[in-house]
Every structure is written in C-alpha cells, then in structure tokens.
C-alpha positions in Angstrom: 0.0 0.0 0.0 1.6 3.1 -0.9 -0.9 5.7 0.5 -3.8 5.6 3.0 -6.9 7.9 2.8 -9.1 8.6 5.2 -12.7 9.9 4.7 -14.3 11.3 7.5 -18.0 11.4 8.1 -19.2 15.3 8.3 -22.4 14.4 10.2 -20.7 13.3 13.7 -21.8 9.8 13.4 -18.0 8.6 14.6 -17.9 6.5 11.3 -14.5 6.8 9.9 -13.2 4.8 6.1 -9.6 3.9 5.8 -9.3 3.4 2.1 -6.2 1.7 0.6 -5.1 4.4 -2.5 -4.4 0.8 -4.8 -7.3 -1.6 -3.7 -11.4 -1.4 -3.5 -11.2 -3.2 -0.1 -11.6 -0.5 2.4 -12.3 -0.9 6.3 -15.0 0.8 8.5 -14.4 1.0 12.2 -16.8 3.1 14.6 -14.4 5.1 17.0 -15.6 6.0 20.4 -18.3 8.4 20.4 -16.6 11.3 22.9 -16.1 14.5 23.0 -12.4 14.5 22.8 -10.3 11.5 21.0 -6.4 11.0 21.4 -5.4 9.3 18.8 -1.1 7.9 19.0 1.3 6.9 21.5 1.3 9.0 24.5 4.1 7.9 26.6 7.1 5.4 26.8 6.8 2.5 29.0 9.7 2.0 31.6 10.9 -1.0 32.0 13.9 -2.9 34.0 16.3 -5.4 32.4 19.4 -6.9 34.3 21.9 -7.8 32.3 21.0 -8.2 28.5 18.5 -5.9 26.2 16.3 -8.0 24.9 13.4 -7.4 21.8 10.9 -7.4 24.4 12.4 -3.8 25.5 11.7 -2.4 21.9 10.2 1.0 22.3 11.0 1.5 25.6 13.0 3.2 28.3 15.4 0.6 30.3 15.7 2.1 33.9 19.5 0.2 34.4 20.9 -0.2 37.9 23.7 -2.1 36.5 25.7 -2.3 33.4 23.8 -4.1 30.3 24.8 -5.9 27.2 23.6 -5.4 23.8 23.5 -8.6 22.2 24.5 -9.8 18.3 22.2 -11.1 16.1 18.9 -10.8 17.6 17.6 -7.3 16.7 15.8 -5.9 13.8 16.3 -2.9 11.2 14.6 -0.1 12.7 14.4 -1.0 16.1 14.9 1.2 19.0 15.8 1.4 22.8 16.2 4.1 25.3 18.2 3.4 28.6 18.6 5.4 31.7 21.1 5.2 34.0 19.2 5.6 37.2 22.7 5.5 39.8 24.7 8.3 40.7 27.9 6.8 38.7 28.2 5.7 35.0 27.9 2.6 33.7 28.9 0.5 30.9 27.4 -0.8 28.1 28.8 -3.5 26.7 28.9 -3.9 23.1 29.0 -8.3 21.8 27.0 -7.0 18.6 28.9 -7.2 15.2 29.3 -3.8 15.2 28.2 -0.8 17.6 29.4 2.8 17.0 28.8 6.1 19.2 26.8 8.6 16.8 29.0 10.8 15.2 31.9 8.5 15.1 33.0 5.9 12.7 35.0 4.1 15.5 33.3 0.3 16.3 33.7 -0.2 20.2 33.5 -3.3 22.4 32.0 -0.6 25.1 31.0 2.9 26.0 30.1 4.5 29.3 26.9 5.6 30.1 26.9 8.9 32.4 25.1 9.1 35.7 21.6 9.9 35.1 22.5 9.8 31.1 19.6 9.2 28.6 20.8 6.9 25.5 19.3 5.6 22.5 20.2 2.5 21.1 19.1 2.3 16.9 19.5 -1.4 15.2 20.6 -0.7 11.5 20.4 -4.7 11.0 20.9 -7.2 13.8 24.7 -6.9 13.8 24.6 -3.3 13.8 23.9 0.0 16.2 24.6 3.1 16.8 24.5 4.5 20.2 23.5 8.0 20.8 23.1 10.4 23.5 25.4 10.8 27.7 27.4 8.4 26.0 31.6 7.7 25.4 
C-alpha cells in the first residue's frame, strides 16, 4: 500500500473509512463516540532489564541499575531502545553486537560508558549493527 486515505464522516456519526489508495477493499471502524479522542502513542513504557536488552524492550525506556549488554544477532532494522542510567555513577554498556558505533563516530567499540543519570538511545541498522546516541563515550 503506498498511500492511505481517510474519509471522515461530516455528520458526527464517529464513522471513519480507511481506504487503501491501490485496492477497493476498504475498512469501516466506529471510534468512540466522545467529546475529545487521542489518537497515537502518549508515553514510553519504563521498564527494568538486568543484564541483556532484549526485543521485548523495543520501544522502551530501560531504567538500568547495572551495566547491560547489547547482544548480536537478535535485533531488527529499525528497532529502538532508550536506557537510563538511574545511579549516581556511570555505567557501561557492553557492546558483543557485530558492530556498535557512538553517533558521530565511525569508530566500532567493544563498550561505552553511560553517564550518571545519562539518557541513551540504542538504533539497530540490521541485527549486527547499532549506533549508540546520547550521555554516552
């Protein structure tokens, strides 16, 4: 499907048509009839991993205590994970993926340091590459 239209219903009724640009199928679902509808993600769960991220921490923030691992070979293109380094001194991640760079560098590392109370995002390029960005070196 390259494109997606949607075609609202003027009246109020709550009926809304997503229409496939390249097919006749369409789909009619009856939203919620409110005053006020949020439609999209609102917030990032928090979760808490010990040692090794795992793809059940994809699209979310990992609250580490500890150092963590990023493992090879078990990610996909496009995926993402946020950790936090919730102790007052930094921690390391450890890279065993194929190959993990800080952003902005063209330097593969084993590991980098995460500061105390740093933010980092972790973007899988494949599953045997990332790139690390944000309190990290």
């Amino acid at each position: 499907m390259s494109s997606l239209v949607v075609k609202g219903n003027a009246s109020g009724s709550g009926a809304v048509t997503l229409q496939s640009a390249n097919t006749n199928s369409s789909l009619t679902q009856t939203l919620p009839a409110t005053d006020a509808i949020t439609l999209g993600y609102l917030n990032t769960p928090i979760s808490s991993t010990t040692t090794t991220v795992a793809t059940s921490d994809v699209g979310k923030v990992i609250s580490l205590s500890a150092g963590i691992t990023i493992p090879d070979a078990t990610f996909s293109a496009g995926d993402i994970v946020s950790v936090y380094n919730n102790t007052a001194s930094s921690l390391t991640i450890t890279c065993s993926i194929t190959t993990a760079y800080v952003a902005g560098t063209n330097t593969d590392v084993a590991s980098m340091t995460l500061a105390s109370r740093g933010v980092a995002t972790i973007l899988f390029l494949s599953g045997t590459v990332c790139v690390v960005s944000g309190n990290v070196s």
